[in-house]
C-alpha positions as CSV (number, residue, x, y, z in Angstrom):
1,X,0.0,0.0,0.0
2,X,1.5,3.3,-0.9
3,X,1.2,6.0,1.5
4,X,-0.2,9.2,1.7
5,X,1.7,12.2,1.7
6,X,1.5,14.1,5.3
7,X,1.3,16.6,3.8
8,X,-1.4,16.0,1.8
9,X,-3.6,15.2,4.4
10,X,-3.2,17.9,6.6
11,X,-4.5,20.1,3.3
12,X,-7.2,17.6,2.8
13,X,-8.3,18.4,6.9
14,X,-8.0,21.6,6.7
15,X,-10.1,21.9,3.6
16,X,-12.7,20.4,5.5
17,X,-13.0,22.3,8.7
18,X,-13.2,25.1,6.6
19,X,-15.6,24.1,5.0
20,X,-17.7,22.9,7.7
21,X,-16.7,26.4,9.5
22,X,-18.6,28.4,6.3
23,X,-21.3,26.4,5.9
24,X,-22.3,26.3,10.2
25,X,-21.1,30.1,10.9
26,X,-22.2,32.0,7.8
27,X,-24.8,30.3,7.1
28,X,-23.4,29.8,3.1
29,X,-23.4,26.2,1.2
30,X,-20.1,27.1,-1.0
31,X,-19.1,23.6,-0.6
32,X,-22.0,21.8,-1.6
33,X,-24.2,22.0,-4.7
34,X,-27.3,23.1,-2.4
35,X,-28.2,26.8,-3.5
36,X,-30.0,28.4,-0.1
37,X,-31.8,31.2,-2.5
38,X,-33.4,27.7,-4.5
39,X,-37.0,28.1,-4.8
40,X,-36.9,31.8,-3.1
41,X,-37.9,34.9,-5.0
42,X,-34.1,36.3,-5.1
43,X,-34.1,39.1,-2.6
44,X,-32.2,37.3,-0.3
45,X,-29.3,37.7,-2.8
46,X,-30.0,41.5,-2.9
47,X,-27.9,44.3,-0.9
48,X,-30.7,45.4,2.2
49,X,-31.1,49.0,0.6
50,X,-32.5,46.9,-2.2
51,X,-34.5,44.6,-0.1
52,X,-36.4,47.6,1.6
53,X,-37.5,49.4,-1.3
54,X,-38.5,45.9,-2.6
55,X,-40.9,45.2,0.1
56,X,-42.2,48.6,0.1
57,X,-42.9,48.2,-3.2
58,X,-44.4,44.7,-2.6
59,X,-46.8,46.4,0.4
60,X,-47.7,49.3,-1.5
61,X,-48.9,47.3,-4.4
62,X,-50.9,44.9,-2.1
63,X,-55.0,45.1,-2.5
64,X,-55.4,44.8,1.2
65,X,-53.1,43.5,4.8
66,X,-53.6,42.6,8.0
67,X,-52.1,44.0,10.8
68,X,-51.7,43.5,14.7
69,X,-48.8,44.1,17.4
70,X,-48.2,47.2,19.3
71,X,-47.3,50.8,18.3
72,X,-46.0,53.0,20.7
73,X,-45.6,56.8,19.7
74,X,-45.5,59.8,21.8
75,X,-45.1,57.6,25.1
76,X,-48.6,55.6,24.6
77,X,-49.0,52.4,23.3
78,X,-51.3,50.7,21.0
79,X,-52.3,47.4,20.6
80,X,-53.8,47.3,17.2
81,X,-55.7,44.1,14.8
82,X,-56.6,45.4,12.0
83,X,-57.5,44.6,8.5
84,X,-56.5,47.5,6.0
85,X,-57.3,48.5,2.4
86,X,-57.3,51.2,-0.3
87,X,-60.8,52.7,0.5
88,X,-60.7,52.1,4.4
89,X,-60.4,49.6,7.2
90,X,-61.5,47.7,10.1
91,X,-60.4,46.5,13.4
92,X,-59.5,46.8,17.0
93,X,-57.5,48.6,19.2
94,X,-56.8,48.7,22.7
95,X,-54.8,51.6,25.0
96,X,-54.6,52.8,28.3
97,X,-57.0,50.0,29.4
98,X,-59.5,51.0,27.1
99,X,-60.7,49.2,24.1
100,X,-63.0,50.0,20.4
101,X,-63.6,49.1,16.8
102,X,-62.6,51.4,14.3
103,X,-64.3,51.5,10.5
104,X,-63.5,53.5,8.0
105,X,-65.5,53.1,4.5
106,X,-64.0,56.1,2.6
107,X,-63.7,59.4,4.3
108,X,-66.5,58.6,7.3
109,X,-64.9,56.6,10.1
110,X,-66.8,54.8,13.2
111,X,-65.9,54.4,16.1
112,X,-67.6,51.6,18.5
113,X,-67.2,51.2,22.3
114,X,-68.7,50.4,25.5
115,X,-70.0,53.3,28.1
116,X,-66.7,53.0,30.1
117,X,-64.7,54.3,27.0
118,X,-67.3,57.0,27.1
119,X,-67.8,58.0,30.3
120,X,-63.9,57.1,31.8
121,X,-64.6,58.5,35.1
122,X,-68.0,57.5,35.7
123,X,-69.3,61.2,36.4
124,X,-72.4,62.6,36.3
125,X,-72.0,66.1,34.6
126,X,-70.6,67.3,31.5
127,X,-70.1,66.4,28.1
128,X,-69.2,62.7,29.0
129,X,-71.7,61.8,31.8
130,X,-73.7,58.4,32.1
131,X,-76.3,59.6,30.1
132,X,-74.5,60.6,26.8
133,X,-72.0,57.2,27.5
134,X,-75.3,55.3,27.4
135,X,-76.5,56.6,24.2
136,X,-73.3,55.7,22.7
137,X,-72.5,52.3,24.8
138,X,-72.1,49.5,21.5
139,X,-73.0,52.1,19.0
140,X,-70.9,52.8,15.9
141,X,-70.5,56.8,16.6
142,X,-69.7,58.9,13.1
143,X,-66.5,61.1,13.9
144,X,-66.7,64.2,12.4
145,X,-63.5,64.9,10.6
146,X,-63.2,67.8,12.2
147,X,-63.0,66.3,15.9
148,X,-59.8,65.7,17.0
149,X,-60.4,62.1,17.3
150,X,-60.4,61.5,13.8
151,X,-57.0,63.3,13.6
152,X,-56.1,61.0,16.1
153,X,-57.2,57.2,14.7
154,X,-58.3,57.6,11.6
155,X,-54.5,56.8,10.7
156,X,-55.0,53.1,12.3
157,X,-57.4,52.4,8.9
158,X,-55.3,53.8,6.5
159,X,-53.3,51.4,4.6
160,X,-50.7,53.9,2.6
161,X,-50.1,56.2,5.8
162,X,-49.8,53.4,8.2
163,X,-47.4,51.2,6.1
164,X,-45.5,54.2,4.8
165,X,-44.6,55.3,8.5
166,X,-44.1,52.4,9.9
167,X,-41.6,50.1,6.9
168,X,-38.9,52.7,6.7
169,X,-35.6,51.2,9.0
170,X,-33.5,54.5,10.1
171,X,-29.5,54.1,10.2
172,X,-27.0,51.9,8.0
173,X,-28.9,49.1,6.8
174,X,-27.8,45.6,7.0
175,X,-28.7,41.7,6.3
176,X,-29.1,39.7,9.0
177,X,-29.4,36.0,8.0
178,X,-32.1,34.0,7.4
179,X,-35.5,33.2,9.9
180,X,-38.7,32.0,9.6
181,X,-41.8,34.0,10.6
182,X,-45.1,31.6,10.6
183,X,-43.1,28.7,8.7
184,X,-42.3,31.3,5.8
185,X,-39.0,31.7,5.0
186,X,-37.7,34.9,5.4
187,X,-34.8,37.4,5.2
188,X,-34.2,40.1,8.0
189,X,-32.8,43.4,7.5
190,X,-31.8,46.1,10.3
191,X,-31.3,49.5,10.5
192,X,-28.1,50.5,12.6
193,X,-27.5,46.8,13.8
194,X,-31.2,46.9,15.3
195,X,-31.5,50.6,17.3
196,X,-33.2,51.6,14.0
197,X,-35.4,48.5,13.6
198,X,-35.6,44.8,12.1
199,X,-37.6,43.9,9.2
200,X,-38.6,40.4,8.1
201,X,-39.4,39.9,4.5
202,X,-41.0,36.9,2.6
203,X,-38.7,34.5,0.5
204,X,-41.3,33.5,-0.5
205,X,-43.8,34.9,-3.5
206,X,-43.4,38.3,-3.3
207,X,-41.7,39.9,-0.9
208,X,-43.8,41.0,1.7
209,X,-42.7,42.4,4.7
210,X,-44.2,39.8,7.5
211,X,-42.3,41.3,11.2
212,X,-41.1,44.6,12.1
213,X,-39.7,45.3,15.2
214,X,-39.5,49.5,15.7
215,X,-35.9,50.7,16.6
216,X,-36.6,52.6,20.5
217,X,-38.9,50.0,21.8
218,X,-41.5,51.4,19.4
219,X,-43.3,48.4,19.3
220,X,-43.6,45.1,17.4
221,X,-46.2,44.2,14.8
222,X,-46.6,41.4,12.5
223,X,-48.3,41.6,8.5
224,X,-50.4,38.9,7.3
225,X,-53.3,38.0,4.5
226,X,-51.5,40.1,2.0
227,X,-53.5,40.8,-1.0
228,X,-57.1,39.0,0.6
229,X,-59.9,41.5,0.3
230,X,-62.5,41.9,3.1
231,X,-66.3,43.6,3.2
232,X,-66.8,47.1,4.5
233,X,-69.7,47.2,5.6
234,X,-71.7,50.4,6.5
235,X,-73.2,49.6,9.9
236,X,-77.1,50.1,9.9
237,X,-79.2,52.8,11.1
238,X,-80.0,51.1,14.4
239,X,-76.5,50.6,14.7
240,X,-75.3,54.0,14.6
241,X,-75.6,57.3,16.1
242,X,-74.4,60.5,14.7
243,X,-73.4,62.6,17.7
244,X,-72.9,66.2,15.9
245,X,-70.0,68.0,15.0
246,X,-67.9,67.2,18.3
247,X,-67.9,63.6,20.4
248,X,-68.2,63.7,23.9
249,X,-64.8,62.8,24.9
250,X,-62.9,65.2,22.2
């Protein structure tokens, strides 16, 4: 038997571990035939800038999304579920204790809570006593777009301003390997090695945007039922009351 060269085998081990090192540290296949971008939509392969205006792109274009997490801005957060499209929106959201439904079918949006939301402090005078809560206890209430509760939520049912505020990482952007969100595979991207936010995006289809995480503990939210349409559906008459051109607790 002839021998191998020592010197030949200590280039054939360390051909190995470094191999093995690339393919467990960075997450790479170089030495194997295995592609990790097979049967992906390609973005992974993209530089991050790329991969952000991408799933902007992709989220923009979309008929319709679902939303729910938390949003925290100007030191109050929001728990929000909602469903979002073009020509208004739908869902829930609860802060500081309190919860109600939001609907927005084109520019008239609703508002529907219980007398507690109402009437906060349980008084008996003013513009929010038990009466008026009463009246408007389970009620879809018309907000006048002049109140300042439209300013305030009518943003939570608006698709384009919503998505458009919320997608943009701040800071140096970066890839950051390769996750899963809800069995999807996806690619993550941060802004300023996370202080400026972390974005998961779809592998697969079109590149969706599924996880954010907001840089400054701004909250988390997670996308869904991209591109599946949902009724709006104007409450009836004995449904809702139309309060004037102020609500109670404005």
């Amino acid at each position: 038997m002839t021998a191998i060269p020592q010197g030949r085998i200590r280039r054939a081990t360390l051909a190995s571990a470094l191999c093995a090192l690339v393919v467990t540290g960075a997450g790479l296949t170089g030495c194997s035939s295995e592609d990790p971008d097979a049967g992906t939509n390609g973005v992974g392969k993209l530089p991050p800038e790329k991969i952000q205006a991408k799933t902007l792109a992709a989220a923009e274009s979309a008929a319709a999304v679902r939303l729910s997490g938390t949003v925290v801005t100007s030191g109050r957060t929001y728990k929000l579920d909602m469903r979002l499209k073009g020509d208004g929106g739908t869902g829930s959201v609860t802060a500081g204790g309190a919860s109600f439904e939001l609907l927005r079918i084109g520019d008239q949006l609703y508002l529907k809570a219980d007398s507690a939301f109402w009437n906060p402090e349980g008084g008996n005078g003013g513009n929010g006593d038990a009466a008026a809560a009463a009246k408007l206890d389970g009620k879809y209430v018309k907000v006048p777009e002049g109140d300042p509760s439209y300013r305030r939520f009518s943003g939570f049912t608006d698709k384009d301003v919503l998505l458009d505020s919320l997608l943009t990482l701040h800071g140096t952007l970066k890839t950051d390997g390769r996750h899963k969100q809800a069995g999807v595979r996806t690619i993550r991207i941060t802004g300023d090695q996370g202080s400026g936010g972390t974005l998961d995006v779809s592998l697969e289809g079109k590149p969706y945007p599924l996880r954010l995480v907001r840089g400054g503990d701004a909250g988390t939210l997670t996308f869904s039922a991209w591109g599946k349409d949902f009724p709006l559906t104007e409450p009836g008459k004995n449904e809702t009351v139309d309060y004037g051109q102020q609500l109670p607790t404005s």
